[in-house]
N, C-alpha and C positions, 0 to 999 in steps of 0.2 A: 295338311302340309305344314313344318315346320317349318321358319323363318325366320334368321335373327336379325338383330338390328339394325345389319348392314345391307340386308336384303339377300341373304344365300342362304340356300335350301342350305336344311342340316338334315341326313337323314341315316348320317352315322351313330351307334354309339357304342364307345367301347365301356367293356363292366367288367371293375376290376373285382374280383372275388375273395383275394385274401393280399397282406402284406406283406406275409413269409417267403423267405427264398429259402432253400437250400445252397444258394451261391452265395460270395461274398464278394461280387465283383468290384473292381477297382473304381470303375466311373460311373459306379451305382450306390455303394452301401458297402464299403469296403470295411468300416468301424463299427456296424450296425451290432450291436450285441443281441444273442439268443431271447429276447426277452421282446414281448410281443402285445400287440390290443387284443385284450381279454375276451375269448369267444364269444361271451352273451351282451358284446359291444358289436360284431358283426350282423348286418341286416341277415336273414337266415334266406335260401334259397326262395322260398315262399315272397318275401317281401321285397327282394328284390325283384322276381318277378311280376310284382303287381305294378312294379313302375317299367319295367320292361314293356308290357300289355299297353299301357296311356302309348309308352314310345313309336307302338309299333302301329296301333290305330292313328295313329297324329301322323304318318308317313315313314318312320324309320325302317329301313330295309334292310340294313348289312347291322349287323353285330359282331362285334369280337370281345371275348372273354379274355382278362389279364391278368395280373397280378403285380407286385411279387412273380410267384410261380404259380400260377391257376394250378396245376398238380396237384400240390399240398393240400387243395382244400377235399376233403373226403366227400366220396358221392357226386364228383362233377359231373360224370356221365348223366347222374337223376337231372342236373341242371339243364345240361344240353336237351336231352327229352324232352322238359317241361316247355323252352322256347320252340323246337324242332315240330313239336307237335302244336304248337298255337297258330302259328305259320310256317309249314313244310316249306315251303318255298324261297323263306328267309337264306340271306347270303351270313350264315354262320361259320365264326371263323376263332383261330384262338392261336394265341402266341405264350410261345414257353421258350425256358430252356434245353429241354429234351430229354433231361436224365429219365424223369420217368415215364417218358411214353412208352419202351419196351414193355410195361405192363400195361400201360394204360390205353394206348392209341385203337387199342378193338373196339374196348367197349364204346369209347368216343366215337369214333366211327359209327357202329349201328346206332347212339341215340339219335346222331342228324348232323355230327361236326361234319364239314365239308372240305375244308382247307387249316393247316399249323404252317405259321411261322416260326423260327426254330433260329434261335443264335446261334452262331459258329466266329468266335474271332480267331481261331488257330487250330492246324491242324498238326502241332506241335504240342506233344503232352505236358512238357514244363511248362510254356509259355501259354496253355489254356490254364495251367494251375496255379501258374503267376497272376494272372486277371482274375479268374475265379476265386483261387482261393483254397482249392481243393482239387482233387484229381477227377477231372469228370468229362476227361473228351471221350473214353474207349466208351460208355453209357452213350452220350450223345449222338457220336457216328451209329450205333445200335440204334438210337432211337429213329433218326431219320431214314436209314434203311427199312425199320418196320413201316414206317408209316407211308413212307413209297410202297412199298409189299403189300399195304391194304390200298393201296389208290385214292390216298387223300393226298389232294391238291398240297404242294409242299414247295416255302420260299425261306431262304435263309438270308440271316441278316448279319452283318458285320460290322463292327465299331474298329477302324483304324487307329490304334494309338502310336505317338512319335515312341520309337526306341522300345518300342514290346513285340508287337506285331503286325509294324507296316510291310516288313520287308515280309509277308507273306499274303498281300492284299493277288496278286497274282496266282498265286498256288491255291487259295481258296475260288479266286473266280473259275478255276481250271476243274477245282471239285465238284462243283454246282453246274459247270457247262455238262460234262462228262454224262451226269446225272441227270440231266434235263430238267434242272433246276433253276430259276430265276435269284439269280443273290441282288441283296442292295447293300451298297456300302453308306453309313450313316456316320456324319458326322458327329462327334463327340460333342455332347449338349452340357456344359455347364452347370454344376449344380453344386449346394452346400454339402451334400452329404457323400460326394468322390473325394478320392483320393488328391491330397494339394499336388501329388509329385507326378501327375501325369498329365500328358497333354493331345489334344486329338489332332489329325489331320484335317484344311479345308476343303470344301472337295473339289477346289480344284487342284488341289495337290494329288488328292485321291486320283482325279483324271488321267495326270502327267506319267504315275505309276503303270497305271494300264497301258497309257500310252509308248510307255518304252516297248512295250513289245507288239501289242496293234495299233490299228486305223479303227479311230470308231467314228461315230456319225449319231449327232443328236435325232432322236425320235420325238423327244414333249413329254408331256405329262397323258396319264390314261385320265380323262376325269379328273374327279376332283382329291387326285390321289399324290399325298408328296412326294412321290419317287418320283425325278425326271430318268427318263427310260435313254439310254443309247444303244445303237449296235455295232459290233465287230464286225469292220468289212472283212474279214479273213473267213469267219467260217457262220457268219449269219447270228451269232448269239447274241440276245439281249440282256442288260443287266441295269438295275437301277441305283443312283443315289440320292441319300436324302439329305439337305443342307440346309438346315434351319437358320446358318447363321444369313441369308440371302431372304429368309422369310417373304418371296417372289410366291407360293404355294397359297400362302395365307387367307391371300383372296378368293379364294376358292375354296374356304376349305368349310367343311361339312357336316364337323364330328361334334359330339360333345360325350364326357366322358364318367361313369356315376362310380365311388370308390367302394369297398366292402362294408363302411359306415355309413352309406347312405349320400357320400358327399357329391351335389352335382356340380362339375367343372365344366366351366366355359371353351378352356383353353389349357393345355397342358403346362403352359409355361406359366402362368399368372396364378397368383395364391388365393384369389378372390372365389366361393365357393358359396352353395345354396345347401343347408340336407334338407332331405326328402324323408329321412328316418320316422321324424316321428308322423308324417304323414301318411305313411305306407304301413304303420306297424297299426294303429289305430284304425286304416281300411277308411281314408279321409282321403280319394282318388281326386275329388276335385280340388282340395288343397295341394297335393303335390302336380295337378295338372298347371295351379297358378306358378308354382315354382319354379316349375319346367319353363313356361312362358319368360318369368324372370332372368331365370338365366340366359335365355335367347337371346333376351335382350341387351341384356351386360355384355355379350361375348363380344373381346376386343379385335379388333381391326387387324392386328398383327401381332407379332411375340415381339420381345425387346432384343432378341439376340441379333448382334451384326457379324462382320466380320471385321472391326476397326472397334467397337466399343462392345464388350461381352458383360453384363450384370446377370451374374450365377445366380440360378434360381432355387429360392427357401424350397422347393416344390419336393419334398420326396418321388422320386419317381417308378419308385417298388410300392408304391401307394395309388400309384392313379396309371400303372401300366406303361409308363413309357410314350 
């Protein structure tokens, strides 16, 4: 069993597999130019799984695959396989943008993915192309229709921005109800590499929106999961948000997260970072086990973000998933 230094199980770990987007979102990597970490700089599917294998005998149970855009990287379906098959049982999961799961989401399917998370901040083609950067809802809504059609578990995430598309934080929760989908709406996390001219909602502003037109009723947290869950006393639906500026979650939280170069992070918002690279390419399992350990150790108490004092974080976050 894992354990870090504050005494909580960790037995998350999300693994980001490449940097690349195909988007150019605003509160992401809006400036980010086409110009990228040199592929024989990426740990190769191989080596990341050698440190995936320590994670999972040490107690790691849930996985999720990131990016950038996990898409991009070729052969993801061999990846999922490779985990799918060391432990069938594993809670495997992966979050994208969605463009190309119409091709992709089968074969992901039969290696062993189980559940996509899938962005959605507008169901407005200009105003996804204003965020993005590119025309790519008519793809998107495709993609999550497919992947409901295969029967993999499917949750949509939404980033509320002031003056883009909050006035449609309702019409997407109405998209995701309809569909028997669980949406979260996330607050907008601070970082160097968004856009200066945008700004997010907190969530309890997020709340006040839904609240013009329901009654909802706090549910809690499932575990040791950031979403706090409510429901709509009107028709039973439930929906979550995630609000790091309140960092209440933190205490509980479970994950640690390893980048396409090897780098294992403590905490998504902190810069402080261990690699595993050269331990894992060399096939030196008890060096990167001590690494592992180290980073458990380090992993901080909470993230700095508030809601009164916000320090934007160096943290690329098309690098280590979000």
């Amino acid at each position: 069993m894992l354990i870090d230094g504050h005494g909580r199980r960790v037995n998350y770990l999300r693994v980001s597999v490449t940097e690349r987007c195909n988007f150019r979102c605003q509160y992401c990597m809006p400036e980010k130019p086409f110009s990228w970490v040199p592929q024989e700089n990426l740990l190769s599917f191989e080596d990341l799984f050698k440190f995936i294998r320590i994670a999972i005998d040490e107690g790691v149970d849930k996985i999720r695959i990131t990016g950038g855009e996990p898409l991009l990287r070729q052969d993801l379906d061999r990846f999922v396989a490779m985990i799918h098959g060391y432990k069938p049982d594993i809670d495997l999961a992966l979050t994208t943008n969605g463009y190309l799961l119409p091709e992709t989401a089968e074969r992901l399917r039969d290696a062993g993915l189980k559940r996509i998370n899938i962005s959605l901040d507008s169901l407005k083609p200009a105003v996804a192309a204003q965020i993005a950067q590119k025309n790519v809802l008519g793809k998107v809504l495709e993609g999550i229709d497919r992947a409901l059609e295969l029967g993999l578990g499917v949750k949509i995430n939404m980033v509320p921005l002031k003056g883009i598309n909050d006035g449609e934080i309702l019409d997407v929760l109405e998209y995701a109800r309809e569909r028997g989908i669980r949406i979260r709406f996330i607050e907008y996390m601070e970082n160097v590499h968004a856009s200066s001219e945008i700004r997010g909602l907190y969530g309890k502003e997020i709340l006040e929106r839904v609240k013009e037109r329901y009654t909802i009723h706090r549910l809690g947290r499932e575990g040791a999961s950031p979403s706090y869950n409510y429901e709509i006393e009107e028709n039973g639906y439930i929906f979550g948000l995630i609000d790091p500026h309140k960092h209440d979650f933190c205490e509980s939280c479970n994950r640690i997260r390893l980048t396409a170069e090897g780098h294992l992070i403590p905490c998504l918002y902190f810069d402080e970072a261990q690699s595993i690279a050269e331990a894992v390419r060399s096939g030196d399992v008890e060096s990167a086990a001590k690494i592992l350990g180290q980073v458990l150790a380090d992993k901080p108490k909470e993230n700095r973000w508030s809601e009164t004092e916000n320090e934007g974080s160096a943290r690329a976050f098309y690098e280590t998933g979000g």
